[in-house]
C-alpha positions in Angstrom: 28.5 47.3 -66.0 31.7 49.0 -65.9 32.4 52.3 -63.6 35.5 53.1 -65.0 34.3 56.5 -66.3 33.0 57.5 -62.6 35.2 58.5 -59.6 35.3 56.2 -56.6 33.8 58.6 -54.4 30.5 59.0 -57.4 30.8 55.5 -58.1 30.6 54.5 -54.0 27.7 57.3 -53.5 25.7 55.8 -56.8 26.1 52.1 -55.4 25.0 53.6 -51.6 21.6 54.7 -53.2 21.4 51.5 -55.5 21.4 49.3 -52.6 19.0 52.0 -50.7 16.7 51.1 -53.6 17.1 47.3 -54.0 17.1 47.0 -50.1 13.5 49.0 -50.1 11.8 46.8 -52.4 13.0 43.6 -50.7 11.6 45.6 -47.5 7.9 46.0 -49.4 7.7 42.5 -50.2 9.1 41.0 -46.9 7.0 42.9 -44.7 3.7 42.4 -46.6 4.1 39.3 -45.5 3.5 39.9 -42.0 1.5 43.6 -42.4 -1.7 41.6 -43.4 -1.5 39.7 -40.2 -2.2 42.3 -37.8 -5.5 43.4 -40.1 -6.2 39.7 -40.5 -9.1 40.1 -37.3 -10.9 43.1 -39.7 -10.5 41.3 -42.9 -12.0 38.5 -41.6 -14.9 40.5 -40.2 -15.1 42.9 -43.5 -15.0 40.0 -45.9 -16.8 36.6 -44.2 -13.7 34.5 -43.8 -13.7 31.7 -41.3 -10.9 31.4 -38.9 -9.4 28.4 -41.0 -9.7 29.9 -44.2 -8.1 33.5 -42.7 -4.4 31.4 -43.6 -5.4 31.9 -47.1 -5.0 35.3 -46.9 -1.1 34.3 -45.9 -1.0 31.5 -47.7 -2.2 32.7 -51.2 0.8 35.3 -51.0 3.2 33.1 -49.9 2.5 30.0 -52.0 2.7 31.7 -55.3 5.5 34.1 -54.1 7.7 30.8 -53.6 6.5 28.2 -56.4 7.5 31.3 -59.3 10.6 32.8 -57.4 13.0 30.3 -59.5 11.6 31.2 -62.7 11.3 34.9 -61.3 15.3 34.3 -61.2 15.7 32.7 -64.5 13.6 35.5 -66.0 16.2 38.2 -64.6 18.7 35.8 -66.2 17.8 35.4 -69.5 15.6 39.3 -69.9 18.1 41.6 -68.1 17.7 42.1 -63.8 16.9 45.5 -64.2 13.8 45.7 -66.4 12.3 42.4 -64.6 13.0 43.6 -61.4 10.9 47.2 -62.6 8.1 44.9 -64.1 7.8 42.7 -61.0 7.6 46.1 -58.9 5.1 47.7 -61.0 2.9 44.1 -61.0 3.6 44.4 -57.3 2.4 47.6 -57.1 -0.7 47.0 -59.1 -1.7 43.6 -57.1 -1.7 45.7 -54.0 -4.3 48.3 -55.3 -6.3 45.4 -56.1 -6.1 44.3 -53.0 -7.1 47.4 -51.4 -10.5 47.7 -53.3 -11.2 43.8 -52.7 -15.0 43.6 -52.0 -15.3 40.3 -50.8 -12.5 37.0 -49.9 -12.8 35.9 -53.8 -11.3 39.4 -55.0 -8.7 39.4 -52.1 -7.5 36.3 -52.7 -6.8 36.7 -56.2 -5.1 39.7 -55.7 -2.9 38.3 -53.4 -1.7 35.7 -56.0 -1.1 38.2 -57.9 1.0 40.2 -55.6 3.1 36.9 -54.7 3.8 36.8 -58.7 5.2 40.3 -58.4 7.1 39.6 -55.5 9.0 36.3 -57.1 10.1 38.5 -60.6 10.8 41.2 -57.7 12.9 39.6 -55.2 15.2 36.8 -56.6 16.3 39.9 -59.2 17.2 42.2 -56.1 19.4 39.6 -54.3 21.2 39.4 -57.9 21.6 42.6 -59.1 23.8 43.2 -55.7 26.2 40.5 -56.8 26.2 42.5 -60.0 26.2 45.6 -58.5 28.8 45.9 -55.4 32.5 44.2 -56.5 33.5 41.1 -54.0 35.2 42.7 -50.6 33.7 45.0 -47.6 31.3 46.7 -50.3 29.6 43.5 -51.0 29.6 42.4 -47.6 27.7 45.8 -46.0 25.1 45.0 -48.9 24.6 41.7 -47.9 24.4 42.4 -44.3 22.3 45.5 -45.0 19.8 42.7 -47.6 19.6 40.3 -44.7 19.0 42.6 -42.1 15.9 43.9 -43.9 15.0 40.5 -45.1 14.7 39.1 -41.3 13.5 42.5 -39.4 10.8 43.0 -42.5 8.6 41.1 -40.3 8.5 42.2 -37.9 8.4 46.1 -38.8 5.7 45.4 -41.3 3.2 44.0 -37.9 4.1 47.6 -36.7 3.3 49.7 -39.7 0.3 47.0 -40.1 -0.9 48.3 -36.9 -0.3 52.1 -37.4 -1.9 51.3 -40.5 -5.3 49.6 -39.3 -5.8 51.8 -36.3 -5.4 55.3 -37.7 -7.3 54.8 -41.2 -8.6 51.3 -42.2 -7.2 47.6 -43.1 -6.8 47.9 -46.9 -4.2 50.7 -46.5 -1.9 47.7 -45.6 -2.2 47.4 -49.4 -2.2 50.7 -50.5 0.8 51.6 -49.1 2.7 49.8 -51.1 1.7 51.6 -54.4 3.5 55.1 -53.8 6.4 53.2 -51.8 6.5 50.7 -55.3 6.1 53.7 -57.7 9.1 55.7 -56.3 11.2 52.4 -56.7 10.0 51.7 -60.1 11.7 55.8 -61.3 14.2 55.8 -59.1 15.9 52.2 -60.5 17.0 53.0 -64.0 18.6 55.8 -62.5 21.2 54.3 -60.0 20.8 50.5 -61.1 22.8 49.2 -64.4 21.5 46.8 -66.4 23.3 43.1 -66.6 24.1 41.1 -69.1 21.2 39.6 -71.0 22.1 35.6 -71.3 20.0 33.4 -73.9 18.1 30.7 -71.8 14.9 28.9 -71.8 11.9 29.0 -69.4 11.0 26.2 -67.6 6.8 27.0 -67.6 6.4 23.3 -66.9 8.4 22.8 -63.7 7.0 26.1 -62.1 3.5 24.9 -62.6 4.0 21.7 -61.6 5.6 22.9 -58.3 3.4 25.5 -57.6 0.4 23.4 -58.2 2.1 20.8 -56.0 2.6 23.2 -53.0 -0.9 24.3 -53.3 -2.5 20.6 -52.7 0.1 20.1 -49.9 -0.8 23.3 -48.4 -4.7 22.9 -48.8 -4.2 19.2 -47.5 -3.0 20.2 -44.2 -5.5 22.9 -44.3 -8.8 20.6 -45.3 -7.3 18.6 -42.6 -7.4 21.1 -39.7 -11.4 21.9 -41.0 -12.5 18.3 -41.9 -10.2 15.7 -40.4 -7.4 13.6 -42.0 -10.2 10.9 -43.0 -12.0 13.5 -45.1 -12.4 12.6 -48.8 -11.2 16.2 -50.2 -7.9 16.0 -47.7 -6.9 12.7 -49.0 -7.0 13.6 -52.4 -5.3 17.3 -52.1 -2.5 15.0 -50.8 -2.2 12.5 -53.2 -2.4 15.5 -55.7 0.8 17.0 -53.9 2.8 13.8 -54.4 1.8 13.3 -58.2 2.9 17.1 -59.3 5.6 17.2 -56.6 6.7 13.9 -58.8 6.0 15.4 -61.8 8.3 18.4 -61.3 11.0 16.3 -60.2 11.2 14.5 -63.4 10.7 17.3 -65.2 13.8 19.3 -63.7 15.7 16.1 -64.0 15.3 16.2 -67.9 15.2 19.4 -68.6 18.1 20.9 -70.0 17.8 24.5 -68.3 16.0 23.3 -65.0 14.4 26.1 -63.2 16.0 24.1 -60.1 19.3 23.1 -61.0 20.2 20.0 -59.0 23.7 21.0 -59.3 22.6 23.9 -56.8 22.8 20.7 -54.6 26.0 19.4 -55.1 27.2 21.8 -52.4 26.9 19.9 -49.1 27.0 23.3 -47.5 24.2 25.0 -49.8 22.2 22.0 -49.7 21.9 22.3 -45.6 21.5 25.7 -46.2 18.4 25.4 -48.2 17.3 22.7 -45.6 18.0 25.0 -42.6 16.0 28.0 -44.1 13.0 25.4 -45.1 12.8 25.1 -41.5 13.7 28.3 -39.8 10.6 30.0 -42.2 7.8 27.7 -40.3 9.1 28.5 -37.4 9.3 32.4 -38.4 5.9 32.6 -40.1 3.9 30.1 -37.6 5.4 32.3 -34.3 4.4 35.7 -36.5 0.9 34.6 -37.4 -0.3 32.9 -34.2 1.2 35.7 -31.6 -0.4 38.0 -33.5 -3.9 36.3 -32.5 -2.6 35.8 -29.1 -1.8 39.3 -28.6 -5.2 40.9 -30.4 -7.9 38.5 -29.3 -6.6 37.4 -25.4 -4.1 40.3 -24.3 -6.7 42.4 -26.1 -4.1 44.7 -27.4 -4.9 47.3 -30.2 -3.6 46.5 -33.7 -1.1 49.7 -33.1 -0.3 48.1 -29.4 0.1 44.4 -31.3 2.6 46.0 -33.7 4.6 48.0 -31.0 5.0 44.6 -29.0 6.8 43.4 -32.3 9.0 46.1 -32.0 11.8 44.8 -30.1 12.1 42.1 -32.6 13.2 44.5 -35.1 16.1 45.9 -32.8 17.4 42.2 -31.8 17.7 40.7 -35.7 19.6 43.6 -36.7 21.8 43.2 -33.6 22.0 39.3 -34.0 22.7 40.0 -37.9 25.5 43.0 -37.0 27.3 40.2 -34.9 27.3 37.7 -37.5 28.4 39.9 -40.2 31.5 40.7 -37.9 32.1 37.2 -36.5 31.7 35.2 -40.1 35.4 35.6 -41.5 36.5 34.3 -38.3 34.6 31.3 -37.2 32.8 30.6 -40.7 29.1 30.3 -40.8 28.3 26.7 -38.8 29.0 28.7 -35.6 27.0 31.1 -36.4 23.8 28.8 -37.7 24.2 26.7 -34.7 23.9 29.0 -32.0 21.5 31.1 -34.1 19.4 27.6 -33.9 19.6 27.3 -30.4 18.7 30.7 -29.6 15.3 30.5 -31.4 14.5 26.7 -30.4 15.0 28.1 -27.2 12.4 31.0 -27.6 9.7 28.6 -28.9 9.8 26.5 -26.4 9.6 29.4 -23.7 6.5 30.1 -26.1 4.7 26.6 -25.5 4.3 27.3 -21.5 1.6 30.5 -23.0 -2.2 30.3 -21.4 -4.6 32.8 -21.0 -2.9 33.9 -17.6 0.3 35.2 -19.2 1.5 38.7 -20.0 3.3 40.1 -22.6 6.5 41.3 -20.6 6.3 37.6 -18.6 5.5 35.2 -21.4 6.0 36.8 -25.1 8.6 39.4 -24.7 11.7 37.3 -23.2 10.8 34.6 -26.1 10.8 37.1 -28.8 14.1 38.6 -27.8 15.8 35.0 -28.3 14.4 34.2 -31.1 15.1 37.8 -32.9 18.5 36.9 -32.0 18.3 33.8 -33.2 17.0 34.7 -36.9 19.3 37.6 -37.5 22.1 34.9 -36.9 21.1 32.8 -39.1 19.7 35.3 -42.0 23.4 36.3 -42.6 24.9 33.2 -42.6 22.4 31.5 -44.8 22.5 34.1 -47.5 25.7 34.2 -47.8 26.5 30.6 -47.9 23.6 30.1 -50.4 25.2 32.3 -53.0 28.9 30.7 -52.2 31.1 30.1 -55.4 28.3 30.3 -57.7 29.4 31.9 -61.3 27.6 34.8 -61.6 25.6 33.9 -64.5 23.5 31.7 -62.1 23.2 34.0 -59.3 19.5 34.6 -60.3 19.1 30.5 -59.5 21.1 30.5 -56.2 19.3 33.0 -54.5 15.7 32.6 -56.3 16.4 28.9 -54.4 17.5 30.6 -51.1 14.3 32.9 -51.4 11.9 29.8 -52.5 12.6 27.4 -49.5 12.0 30.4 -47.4 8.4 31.2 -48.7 7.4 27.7 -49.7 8.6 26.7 -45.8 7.1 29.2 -44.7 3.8 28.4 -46.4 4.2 24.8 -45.2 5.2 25.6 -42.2 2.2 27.4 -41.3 -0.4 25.0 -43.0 1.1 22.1 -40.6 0.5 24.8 -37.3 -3.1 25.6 -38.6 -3.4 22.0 -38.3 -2.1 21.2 -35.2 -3.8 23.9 -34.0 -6.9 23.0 -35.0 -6.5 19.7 -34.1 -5.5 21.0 -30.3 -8.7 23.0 -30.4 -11.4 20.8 -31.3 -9.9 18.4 -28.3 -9.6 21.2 -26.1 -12.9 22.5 -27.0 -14.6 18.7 -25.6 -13.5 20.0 -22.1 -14.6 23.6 -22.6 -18.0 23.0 -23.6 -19.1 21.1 -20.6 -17.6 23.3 -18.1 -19.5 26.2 -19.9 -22.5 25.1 -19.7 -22.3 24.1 -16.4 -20.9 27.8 -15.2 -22.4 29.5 -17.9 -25.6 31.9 -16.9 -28.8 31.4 -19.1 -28.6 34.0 -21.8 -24.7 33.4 -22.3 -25.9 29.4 -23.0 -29.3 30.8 -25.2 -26.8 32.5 -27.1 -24.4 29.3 -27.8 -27.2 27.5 -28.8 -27.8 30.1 -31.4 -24.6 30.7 -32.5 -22.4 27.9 -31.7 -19.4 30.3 -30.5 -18.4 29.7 -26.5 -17.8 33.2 -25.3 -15.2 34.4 -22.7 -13.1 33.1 -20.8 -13.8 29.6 -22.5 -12.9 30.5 -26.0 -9.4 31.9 -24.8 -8.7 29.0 -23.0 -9.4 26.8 -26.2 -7.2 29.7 -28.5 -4.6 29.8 -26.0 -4.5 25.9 -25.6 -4.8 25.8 -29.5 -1.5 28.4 -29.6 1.0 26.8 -27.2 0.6 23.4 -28.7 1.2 25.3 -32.1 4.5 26.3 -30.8 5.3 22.7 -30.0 5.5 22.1 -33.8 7.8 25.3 -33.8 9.9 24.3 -31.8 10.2 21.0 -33.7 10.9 22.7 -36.6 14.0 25.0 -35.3 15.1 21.5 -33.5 15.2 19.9 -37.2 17.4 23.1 -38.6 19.7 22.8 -35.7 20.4 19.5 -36.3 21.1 20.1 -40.1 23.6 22.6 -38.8 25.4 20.4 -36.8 25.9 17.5 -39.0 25.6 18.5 -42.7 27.3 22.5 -42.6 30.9 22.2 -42.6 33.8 24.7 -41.7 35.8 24.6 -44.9 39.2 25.9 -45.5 38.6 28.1 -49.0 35.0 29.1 -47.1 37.0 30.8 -44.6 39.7 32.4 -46.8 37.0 33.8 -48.9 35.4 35.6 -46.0 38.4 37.3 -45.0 38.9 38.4 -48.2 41.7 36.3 -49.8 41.6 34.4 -53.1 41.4 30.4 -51.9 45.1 28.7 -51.2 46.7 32.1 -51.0 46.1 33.3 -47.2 49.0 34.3 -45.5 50.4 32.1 -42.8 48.3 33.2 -39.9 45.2 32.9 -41.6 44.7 36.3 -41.9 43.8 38.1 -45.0 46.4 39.1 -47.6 47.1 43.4 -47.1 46.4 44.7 -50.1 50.1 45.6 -51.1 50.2 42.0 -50.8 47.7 41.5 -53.4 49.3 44.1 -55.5 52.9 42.4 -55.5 50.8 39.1 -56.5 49.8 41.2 -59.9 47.5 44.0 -59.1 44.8 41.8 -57.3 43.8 42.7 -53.2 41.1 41.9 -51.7 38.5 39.6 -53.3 40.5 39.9 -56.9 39.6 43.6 -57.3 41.8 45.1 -59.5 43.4 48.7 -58.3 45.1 51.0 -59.7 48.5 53.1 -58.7 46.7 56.0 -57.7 44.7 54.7 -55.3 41.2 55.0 -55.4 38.7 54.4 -52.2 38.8 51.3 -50.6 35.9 48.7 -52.2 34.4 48.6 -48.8 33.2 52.3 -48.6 30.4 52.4 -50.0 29.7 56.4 -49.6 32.9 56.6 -51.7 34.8 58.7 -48.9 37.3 56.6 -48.6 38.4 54.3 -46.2 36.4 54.0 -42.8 38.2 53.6 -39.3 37.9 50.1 -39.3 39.6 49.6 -42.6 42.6 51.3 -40.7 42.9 47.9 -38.6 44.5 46.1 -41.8 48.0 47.7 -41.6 48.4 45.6 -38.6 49.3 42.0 -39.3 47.6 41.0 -35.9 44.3 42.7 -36.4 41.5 40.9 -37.6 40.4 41.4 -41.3 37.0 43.4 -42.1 34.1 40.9 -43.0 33.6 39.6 -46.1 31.3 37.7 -48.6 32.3 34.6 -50.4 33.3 35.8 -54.0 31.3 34.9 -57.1 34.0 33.9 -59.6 33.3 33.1 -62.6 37.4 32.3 -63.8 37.6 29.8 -61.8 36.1 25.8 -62.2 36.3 24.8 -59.0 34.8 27.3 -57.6 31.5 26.2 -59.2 28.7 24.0 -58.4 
């Protein structure tokens, strides 16, 4: 994937619209996601689904998304990133057109599988080809930011186009959108994107089955359990399911000689917590999505375009929270950073669990949301990058197919285990409801429970909004558990740091600050992040408009000033640099 035969400024303006491409597909298949969840009220009513089954419509995205995202990654591996990543855009694209001419919850369902299939040869290959496409340095490290920016602030901006969407034409242009957005990426990649390096493998079919299948039972367990009870024949046995495939894949990854899961990829104590911490912070992320936007829509009785607006601020907050970490990384390291990014959003959850129908949105939803917007776009950064530290590029596809698969299978979990508790606060809160309806109610609002079985206002609110704040209890829990991961497994490592400011480990200068390029040069040609540069000079790695050095670069002829941020290097020359 050389450039040698490009200028730097053609070569900087050709990896600007690369990265505009690769960042735009991640943005499709983040926000769809969270689009369908402001539609989810007239899907429901267009389509017959109950109000437990509705998660499917989530779920059946997210479930398959995560269980084939690792062999989505060994597939750009072994086929070439580029074409996979056009097939799983153009399977993406189709899924979605399905999804827009579903006629009933069978057809809908289906074609959201199939969209989560496209997403996991999609994403894990877009993550990849920016290790392959942006050399290590400031380029590298705006492409990451600019990655993890859209991968936290997707959700939220795809509730607001959900709404736009829903109010001014109709729900299933939450699908259809996607297909001229998916199209224009699918032409414009071959254009701006090289191809890498086609690397003979093998596909592990077994262990992608077997986890996928796993995380279904688990996830329809905790489901059958918020309909049925725990006790409930078909609950007990979607769990013992889970643990005999979830076993199953274990073994098989253990003997398998090219694991879709490399256990090595654990080795790391720092990408293990990292995994652990994003396992977490996506139940968190996908329970608080999903069940504000039913707070929002059915008690504040906002519009679907009024529901997305209120998401709005989110959007602003992550990519403020995500701009900080990006310039705060090659200084403290990435613990700091997880840490308070943990606090912030356990914080905002448990602001969340004091909700009831009484609140408002600018008393009780929008001070919570701004902390834990905050709160995710600190941790995004900090987690992608430390997922993807030191490993060789060949294995990139692996690293952050992992990173992207604990996010979507958490986040599947995650929400599986709220629908429960939820449902489980519900039907209690629901014993006390009933009575005091019937006792206030007036004759033809009780005829009409009789018939129907459905408590009408204010009783069902207080039951959703009961339902809700005890959901956000188990939200909390969750950001509790990643905070705690931070704190005692993440560690501040020496080479971690050096590689953030730029500096091959054991060579930083003195002060800890990055080595100035002409430093670099005297050591044989190498600056920052083992870049090799030429006498004449060409524009600095981190520009990526190729213009030439920006005003903050101008800070590095000063010994004192504070290097530029940086992303740990992928190198592949050096053994102890790998997993």
């Amino acid at each position: 994937m050389s450039t040698t035969s490009h200028s730097p400024a053609a070569t900087g303006k050709r990896n600007g619209v690369a990265l505009a491409v690769i960042a735009s597909c991640q943005l499709m298949v983040v926000l769809d996601i969270t689009i369908v969840n402001i539609a989810l009220p007239h899907i429901q009513n267009a389509l017959h689904f109950s109000t437990t089954s509705l998660s499917w419509v989530v779920n059946a995205y997210t479930l398959t998304f995560g269980g084939l995202l690792l062999l989505g990654g060994r597939t750009g591996d072994i086929l070439g990133r580029r074409r996979v990543f056009i097939f799983g855009v153009l399977l993406f694209v189709l899924a979605s057109l399905l999804g827009g001419l579903a006629q009933n919850s069978g057809q809908l369902l289906a074609a959201r599988s199939l969209q989560g299939v496209g997403g996991a040869i999609a994403s894990p290959t877009a993550l990849a080809l920016i290790t392959t496409t942006f050399p290590e340095g400031p380029a590298r490290n705006r492409a990451f930011g600019v990655f993890a920016s859209v991968s936290a602030g997707g959700s939220a901006i795809g509730l607001l186009l959900g709404g736009i969407l829903v109010e001014w034409l109709d729900w299933r242009w939450v699908f259809f959108v996607n297909v001229p957005i998916g199209l224009a990426i699918a032409l414009a990649t071959p254009r701006v994107v090289n191809e890498s390096e086609r690397r003979p493998g093998q596909f592990d079919f077994t262990g992608a089955i077997t986890s996928t299948l796993g995380m279904v039972s688990l996830v329809y367990g905790f489901i059958r359990a918020a309909q049925e009870g725990w006790r409930d024949p078909l609950t007990l046995g979607a769990f013992a399911a889970a643990v005999v495939l979830l076993s199953l894949f274990i073994a098989v990854e253990r003997r398998s000689r090219q694991p879709i899961t490399p256990l090595k990829m654990f080795a790391d104590r720092n990408r293990a917590g990292t995994y652990g911490i994003m396992l977490s912070l996506a139940a968190a992320i996908f329970g608080m999505f999903f069940f504000l936007t039913l707070f929002v829509q059915d008690i504040l009785h906002f519009s679907p375009l009024r529901a997305g607006l209120a998401f709005l601020p989110v959007s602003a907050v992550v990519v403020m929270g995500a701009g900080i970490c990006s310039r705060q990384l090659p200084r403290f390291g990435p613990k700091p950073m997880m840490v308070i990014g943990a606090l912030l959003a356990a914080a905002g959850l448990i602001w969340l669990t004091r909700i009831n129908v009484d609140s408002t949105y600018i008393g009780s939803i929008l001070g919570p949301m701004l902390l834990f917007g905050t709160g995710m776009g600190l941790q995004f950064v900090s987690l992608t990058l430390t997922a993807v530290s030191g490993v060789a590029p060949h294995e990139a596809g692996a690293a952050s197919g992992l990173l992207n698969a604990t996010q979507q299978v958490g986040g599947s979990l995650g929400l599986s285990i709220l629908v429960t508790v939820f449902g489980t606060a519900s039907r209690n809160e629901a014993k006390d409801q009933v009575p005091q309806f019937l006792s206030q109610a007036n004759p033809l609002q009780r005829a009409q429970f009789q018939r129907t079985g459905v408590l009408p206002p204010p009783w069902a609110d207080r039951i959703l909004a009961h339902g809700i704040s005890t959901a956000f209890v188990a939200s909390a829990v969750f950001t509790v558990v990643g905070l705690l991961v931070a704190l005692f497994v993440i560690q501040v490592r020496a080479a971690d740091l050096e590689r953030l400011q730029g500096a091959v480990p054991g060579m930083a200068s003195a002060d800890g600050a990055a080595p100035a390029a002409q430093d670099g040069a005297a050591r044989g040609g190498m600056p920052r992040g083992g870049v090799p540069q030429d006498g004449a000079g060409p524009a600095d790695a981190g520009d990526i408009s190729g213009t030439g050095p920006t005003a903050a670069d101008s800070t590095r002829a000063d010994p004192s000033a504070r290097p530029p941020p940086e992303v740990p290097d992928h190198p592949s020359d050096r053994p102890s640099d790998r997993p």
